[in-house]
N, C-alpha and C positions, 0 to 999 in steps of 0.2 A: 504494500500500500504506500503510496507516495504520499508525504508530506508538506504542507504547504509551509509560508511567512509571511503572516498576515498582517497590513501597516492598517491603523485605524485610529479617530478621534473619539475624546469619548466623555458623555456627562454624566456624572453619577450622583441618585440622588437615594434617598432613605425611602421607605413606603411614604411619609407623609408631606415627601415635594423638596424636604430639603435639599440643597445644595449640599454633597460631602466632597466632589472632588471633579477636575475636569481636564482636559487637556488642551482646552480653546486656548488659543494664545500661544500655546507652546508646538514642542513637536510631537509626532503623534509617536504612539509606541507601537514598536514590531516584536513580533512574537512567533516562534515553532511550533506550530500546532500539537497537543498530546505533550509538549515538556514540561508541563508543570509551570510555566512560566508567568502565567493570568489564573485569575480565577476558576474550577475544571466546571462553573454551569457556565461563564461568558465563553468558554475555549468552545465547549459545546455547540454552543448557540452559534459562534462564528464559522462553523464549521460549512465549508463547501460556497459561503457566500460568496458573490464577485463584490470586484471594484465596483465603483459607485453606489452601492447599497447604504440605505441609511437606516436603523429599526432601532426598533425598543425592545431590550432585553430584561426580563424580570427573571432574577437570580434566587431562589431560595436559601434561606442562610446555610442549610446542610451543603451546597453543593455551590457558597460563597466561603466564609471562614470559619464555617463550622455553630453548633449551637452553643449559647455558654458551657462551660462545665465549672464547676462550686468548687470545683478539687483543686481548680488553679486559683483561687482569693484564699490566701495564708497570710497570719499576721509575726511579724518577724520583729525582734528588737532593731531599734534604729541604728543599735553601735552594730550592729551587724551586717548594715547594709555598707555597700561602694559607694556610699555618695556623702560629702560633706556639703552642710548647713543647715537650712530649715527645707523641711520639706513641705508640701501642698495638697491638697486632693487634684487630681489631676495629672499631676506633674508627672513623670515618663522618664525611666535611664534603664540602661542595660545593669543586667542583675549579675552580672561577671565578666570575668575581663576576655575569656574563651569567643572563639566565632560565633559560637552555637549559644553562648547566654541569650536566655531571653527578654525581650522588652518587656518592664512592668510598669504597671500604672499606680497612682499610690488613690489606694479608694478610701483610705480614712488615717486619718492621724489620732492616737490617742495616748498623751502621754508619751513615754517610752515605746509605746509598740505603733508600726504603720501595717497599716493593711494593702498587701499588695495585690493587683491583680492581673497574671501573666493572661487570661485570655485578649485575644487579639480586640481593638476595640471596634471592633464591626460585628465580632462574633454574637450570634443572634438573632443580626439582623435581615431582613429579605432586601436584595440590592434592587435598583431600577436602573442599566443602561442606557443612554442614545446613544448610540453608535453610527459613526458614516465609517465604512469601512474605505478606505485610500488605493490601497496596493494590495495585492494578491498574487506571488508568485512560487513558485517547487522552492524546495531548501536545495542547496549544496552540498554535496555531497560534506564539505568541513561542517558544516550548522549540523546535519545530521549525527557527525562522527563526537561533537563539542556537545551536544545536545539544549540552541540556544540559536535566535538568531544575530545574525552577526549584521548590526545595521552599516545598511550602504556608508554612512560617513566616516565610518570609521576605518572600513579596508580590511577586515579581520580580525581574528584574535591577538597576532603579532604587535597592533598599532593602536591598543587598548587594554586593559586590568579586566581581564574578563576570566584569569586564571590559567588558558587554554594552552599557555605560549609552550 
């Protein structure tokens, strides 16, 4: 089965209209279809479209970032965390200094102990896309072999931090 690299713009909102996130303005993002690279209900959904197509994709959070899980809000003493000063509810830093630590959210302060929360902050939610899909062409045999695409401005993995070199 051939795989495609699909370039597209894209506006994302929450079930209730908000604005969370878009790429008007900027440049659009390319992607290898099936690597994991987007969302796997928007990879889905873009799946076999052409250029010029514009739609609305509605993402269910299982198959966005997943649904909360409780098991990731633990409350941790403050001298324990990587992070010096005061902390916020809100506030976000990586929970180790490794590749793989994950991003926590701090969901409550109390005292000496903060309440962290490593699920991701979209998780739960159902996404809405607009999508105008750009560019639609086969991957390269390297995109294949890297498992990524490799955007035209860059020229490869060689002429960019993409790990591959």
């Amino acid at each position: 089965m051939s795989r495609n690299v699909v370039t597209f713009h894209y506006t994302l909102r929450d079930p209730q209209g908000r604005l969370l996130d878009t790429s008007a303005g900027g440049r659009p993002v390319s992607y290898l279809e099936g690597a994991g690279q987007i969302i796997d209900g928007l990879d889905e959904a873009l799946r076999g479209v052409a250029a010029g197509v514009k739609q609305r994709v509605e993402v269910p959070a299982a198959k966005a970032y997943g649904e909360r899980d409780d098991t990731q809000v633990q409350r941790v003493l403050k001298a324990l965390l990587p992070v010096e000063g005061e902390l916020h509810v809100g506030d976000q830093f990586k929970a180790g200094e490794d590749a793989y630590s994950p991003i926590v959210t701090v969901a409550g302060v109390e005292g000496d102990e903060i309440l962290l929360d490593a699920n991701h902050p979209l998780a739960g939610v159902d996404l809405v896309f607009e999508v105008e899909v750009i560019a639609v062409r086969a991957a390269s045999a390297e995109e294949l072999t890297h498992g990524h695409a490799h955007d035209a401005g860059h020229g490869g993995c060689g002429s960019h931090d993409c790990g591959c070199k």
